[in-house]
C-alpha positions as a Python dict, from the first residue, in 0.01 Angstrom:
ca = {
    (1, 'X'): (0, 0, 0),
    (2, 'X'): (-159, 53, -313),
    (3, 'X'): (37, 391, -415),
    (4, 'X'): (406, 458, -350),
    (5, 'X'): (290, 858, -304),
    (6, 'X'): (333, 1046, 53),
    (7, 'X'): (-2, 1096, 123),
    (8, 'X'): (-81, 739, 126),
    (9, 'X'): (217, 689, 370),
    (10, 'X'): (67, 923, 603),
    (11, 'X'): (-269, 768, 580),
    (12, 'X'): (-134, 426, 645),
    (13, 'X'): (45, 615, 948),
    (14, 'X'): (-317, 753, 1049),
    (15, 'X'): (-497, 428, 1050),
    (16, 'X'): (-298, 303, 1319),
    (17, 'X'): (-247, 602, 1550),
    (18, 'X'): (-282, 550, 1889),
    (19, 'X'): (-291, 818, 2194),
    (20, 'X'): (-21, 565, 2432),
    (21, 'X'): (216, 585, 2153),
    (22, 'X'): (188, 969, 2094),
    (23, 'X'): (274, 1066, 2449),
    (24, 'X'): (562, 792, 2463),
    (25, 'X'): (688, 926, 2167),
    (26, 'X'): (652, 1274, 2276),
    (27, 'X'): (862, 1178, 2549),
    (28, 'X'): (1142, 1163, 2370),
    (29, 'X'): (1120, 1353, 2090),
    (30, 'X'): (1317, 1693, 2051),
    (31, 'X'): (1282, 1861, 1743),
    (32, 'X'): (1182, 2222, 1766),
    (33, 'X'): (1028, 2316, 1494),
    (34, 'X'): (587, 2257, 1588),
    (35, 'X'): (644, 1885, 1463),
    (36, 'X'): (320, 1693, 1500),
    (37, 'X'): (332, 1365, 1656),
    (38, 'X'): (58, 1109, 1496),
    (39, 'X'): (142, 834, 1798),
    (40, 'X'): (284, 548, 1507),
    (41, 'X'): (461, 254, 1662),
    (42, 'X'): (840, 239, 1493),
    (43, 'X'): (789, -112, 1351),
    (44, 'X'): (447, -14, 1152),
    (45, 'X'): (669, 298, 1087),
    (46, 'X'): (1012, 104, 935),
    (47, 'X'): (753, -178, 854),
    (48, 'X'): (607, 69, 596),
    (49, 'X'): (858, 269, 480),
    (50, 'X'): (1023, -85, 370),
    (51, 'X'): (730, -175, 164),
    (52, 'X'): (744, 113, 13),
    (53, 'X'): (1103, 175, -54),
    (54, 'X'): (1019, 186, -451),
    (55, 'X'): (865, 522, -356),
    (56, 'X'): (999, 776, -633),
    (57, 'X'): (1239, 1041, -486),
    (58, 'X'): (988, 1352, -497),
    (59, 'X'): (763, 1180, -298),
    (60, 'X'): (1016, 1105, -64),
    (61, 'X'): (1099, 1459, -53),
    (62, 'X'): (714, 1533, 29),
    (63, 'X'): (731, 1308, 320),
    (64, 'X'): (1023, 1501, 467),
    (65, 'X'): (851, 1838, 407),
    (66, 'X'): (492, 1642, 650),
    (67, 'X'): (478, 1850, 991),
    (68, 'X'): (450, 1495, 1102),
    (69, 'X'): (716, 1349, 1260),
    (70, 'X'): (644, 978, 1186),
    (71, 'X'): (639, 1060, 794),
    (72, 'X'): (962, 1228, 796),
    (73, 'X'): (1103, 907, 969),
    (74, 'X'): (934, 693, 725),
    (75, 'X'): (1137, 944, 422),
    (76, 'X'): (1453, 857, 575),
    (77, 'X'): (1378, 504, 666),
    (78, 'X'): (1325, 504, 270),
    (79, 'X'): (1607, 647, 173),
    (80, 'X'): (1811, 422, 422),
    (81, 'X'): (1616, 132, 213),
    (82, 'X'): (1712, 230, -143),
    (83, 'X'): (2064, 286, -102),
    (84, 'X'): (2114, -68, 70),
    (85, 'X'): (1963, -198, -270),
    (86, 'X'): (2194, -412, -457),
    (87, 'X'): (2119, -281, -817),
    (88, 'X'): (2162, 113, -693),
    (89, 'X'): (2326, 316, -966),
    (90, 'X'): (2602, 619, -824),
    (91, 'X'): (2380, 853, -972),
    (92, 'X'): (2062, 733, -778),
    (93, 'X'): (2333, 694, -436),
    (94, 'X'): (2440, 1072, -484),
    (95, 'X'): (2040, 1139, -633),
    (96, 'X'): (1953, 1065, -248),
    (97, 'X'): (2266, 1242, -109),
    (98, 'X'): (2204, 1513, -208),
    (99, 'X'): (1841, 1489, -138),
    (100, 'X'): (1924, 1472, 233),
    (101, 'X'): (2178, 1734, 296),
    (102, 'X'): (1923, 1989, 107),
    (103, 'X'): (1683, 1908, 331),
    (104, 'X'): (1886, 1834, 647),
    (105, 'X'): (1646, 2152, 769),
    (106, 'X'): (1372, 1818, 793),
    (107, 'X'): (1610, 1569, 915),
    (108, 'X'): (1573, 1731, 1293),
    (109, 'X'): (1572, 1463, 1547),
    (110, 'X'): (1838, 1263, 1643),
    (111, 'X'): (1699, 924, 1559),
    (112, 'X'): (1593, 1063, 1174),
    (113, 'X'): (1971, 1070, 1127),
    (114, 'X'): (2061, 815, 1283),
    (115, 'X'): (1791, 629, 1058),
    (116, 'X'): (1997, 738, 734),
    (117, 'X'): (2306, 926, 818),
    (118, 'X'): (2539, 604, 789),
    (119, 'X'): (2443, 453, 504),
    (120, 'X'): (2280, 752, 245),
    (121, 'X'): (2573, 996, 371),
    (122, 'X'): (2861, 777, 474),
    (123, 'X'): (2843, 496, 207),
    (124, 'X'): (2800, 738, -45),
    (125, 'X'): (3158, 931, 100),
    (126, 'X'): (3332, 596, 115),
    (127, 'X'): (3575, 666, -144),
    (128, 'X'): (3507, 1034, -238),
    (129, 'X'): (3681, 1300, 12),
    (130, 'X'): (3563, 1378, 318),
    (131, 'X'): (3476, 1721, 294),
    (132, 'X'): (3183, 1737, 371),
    (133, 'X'): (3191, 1577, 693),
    (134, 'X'): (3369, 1858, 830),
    (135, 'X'): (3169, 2113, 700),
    (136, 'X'): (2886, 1957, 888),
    (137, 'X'): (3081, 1936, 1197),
    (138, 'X'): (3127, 2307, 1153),
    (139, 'X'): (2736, 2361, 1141),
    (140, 'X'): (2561, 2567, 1454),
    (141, 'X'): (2307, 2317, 1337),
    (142, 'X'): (2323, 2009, 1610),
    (143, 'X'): (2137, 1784, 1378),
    (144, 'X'): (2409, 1875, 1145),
    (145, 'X'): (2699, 1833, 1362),
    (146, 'X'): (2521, 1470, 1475),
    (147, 'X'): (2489, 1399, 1115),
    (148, 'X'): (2883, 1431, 1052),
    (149, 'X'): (2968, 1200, 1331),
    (150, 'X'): (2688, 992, 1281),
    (151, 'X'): (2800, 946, 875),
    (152, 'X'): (3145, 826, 1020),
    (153, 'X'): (2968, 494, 1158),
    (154, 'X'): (3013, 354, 835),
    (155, 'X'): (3363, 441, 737),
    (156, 'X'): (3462, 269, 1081),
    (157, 'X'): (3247, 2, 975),
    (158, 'X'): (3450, -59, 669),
    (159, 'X'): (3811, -12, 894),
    (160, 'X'): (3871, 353, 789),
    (161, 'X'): (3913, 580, 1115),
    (162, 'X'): (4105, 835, 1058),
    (163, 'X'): (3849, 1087, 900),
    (164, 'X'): (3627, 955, 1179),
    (165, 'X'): (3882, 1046, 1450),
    (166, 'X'): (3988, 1338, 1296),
    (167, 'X'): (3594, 1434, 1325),
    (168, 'X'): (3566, 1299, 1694),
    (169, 'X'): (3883, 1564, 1775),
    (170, 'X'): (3715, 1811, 1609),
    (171, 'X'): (3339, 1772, 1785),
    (172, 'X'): (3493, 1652, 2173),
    (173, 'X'): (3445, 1981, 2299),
    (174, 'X'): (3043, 2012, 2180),
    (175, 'X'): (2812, 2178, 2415),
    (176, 'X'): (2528, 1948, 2297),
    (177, 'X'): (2499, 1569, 2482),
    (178, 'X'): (2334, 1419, 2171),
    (179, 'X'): (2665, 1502, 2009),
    (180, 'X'): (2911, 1367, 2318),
    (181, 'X'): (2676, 1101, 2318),
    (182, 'X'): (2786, 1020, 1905),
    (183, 'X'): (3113, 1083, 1943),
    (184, 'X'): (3160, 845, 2245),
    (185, 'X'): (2982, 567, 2000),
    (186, 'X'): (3214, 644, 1710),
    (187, 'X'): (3516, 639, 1923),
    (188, 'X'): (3388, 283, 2099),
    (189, 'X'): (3309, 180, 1725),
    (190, 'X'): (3706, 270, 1655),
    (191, 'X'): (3835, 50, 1914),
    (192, 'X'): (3695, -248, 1792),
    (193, 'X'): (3891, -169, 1443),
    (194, 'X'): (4238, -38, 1604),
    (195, 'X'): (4168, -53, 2020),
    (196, 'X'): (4535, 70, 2043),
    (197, 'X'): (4435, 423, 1858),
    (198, 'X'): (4132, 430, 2070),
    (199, 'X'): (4353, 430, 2388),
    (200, 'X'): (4590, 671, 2260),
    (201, 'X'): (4340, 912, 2152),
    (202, 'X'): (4201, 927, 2464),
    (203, 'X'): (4462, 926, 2660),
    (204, 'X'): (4611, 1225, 2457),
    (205, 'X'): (4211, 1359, 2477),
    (206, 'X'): (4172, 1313, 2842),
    (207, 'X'): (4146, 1675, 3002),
    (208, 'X'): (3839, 1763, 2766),
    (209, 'X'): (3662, 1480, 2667),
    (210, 'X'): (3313, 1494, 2851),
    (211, 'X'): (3255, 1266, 3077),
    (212, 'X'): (2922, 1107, 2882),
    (213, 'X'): (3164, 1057, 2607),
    (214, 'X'): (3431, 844, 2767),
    (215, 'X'): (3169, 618, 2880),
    (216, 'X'): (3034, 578, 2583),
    (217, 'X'): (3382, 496, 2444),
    (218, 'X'): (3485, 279, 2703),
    (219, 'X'): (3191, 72, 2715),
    (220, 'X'): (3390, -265, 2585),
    (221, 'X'): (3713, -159, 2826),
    (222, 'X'): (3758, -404, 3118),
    (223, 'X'): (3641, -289, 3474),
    (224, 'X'): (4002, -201, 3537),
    (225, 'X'): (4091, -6, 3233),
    (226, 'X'): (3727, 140, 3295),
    (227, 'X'): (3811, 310, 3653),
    (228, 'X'): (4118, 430, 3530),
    (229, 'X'): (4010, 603, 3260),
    (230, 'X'): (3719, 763, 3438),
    (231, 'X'): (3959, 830, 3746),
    (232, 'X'): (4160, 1045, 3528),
}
């Protein structure tokens, strides 16, 4: 791409829309606020976004602001891309932070944070306190809530769970399924770091954890351990 600017993102998007790929995408997609759908498949999508991960932050931020919802995927998929860069400064990590959570009202589908949730708002909470995790978790936002959980996945990933179960305690009684859904893949995430806090948690968890949650969690459980768990 000849310019690292937003609007040629979306017209790279444009040129290889396709009316199959809108309605499968459409399928699945559930923001609510009149996002338009180009029809982009993901890998041009990612493919694009990490050719143009040198893109400078405001026109990053204009790509989140695009009613479409294939540009505001390519913004995170960007800023997912330039914090993974070796020679990132703390002040360009927090630079794109901060970026996100002030416009978390863009970041409304579940796979936009999952894109960037880990790595531009867990990494950059790795050794800074947890705060604002919880706040999240407190949001009626569910793209907020998702986005606390979903932030955890990477201080699990580095063998720090208690914030993250302290967070799954505090979102196992969400009326949304995307967010049983994340909490059920944190808690399975846990077990491979400390499986013995994972069965205590939900053993101590076991009258209100949703069902779509313990089988998330339980995934890498034997059959056995399984059916007792779910008979419970």
């Amino acid at each position: 791409m000849a310019e690292l600017t937003a609007k040629a993102f979306v017209e790279s998007l444009r040129a290889q829309q396709s009316a199959a790929e809108r309605a499968k995408i459409e399928r699945y997609f559930k923001g609510d606020d009149g996002s338009v759908v180009i029809g982009v498949r993901m890998k041009h999508v990612f493919d694009t976004a990490k050719a143009c991960q040198a893109m400078p932050l405001d026109e990053v931020e204009a790509l989140l602001e695009s009613p479409y919802y294939e540009a505001r995927l390519g913004a995170v998929s960007i800023l997912d891309f330039q914090v993974r860069r070796k020679t990132i400064t703390e002040m360009d990590r927090r630079a794109r932070y901060e970026l996100y959570l002030r416009r978390h009202d863009r970041i409304n589908n579940w796979d936009l944070v999952d894109r960037a949730a880990p790595r531009v708002i867990g990494w950059y909470l790795l050794d800074k306190p947890r705060r604002p995790l919880f706040e999240l978790a407190e949001s009626s936002s569910i793209w907020e809530r998702r986005t606390a959980i979903t932030a955890s996945f990477w201080l699990i990933r580095q063998g720090d769970i208690d914030d993250a179960l302290a967070l799954a305690d505090k979102l196992l009684a969400d009326p949304e399924e995307l967010i049983n859904k994340s909490v059920g893949t944190a808690l399975r995430e846990i077990g491979k770091i400390d499986p013995a806090r994972l069965v205590a948690f939900l053993h101590e968890h076991a009258a209100r954890i949703p069902r779509v949650t313990l089988r998330y969690a339980i995934e890498r459980f034997s059959p056995a351990e399984r059916s007792a768990l779910l008979g419970r």
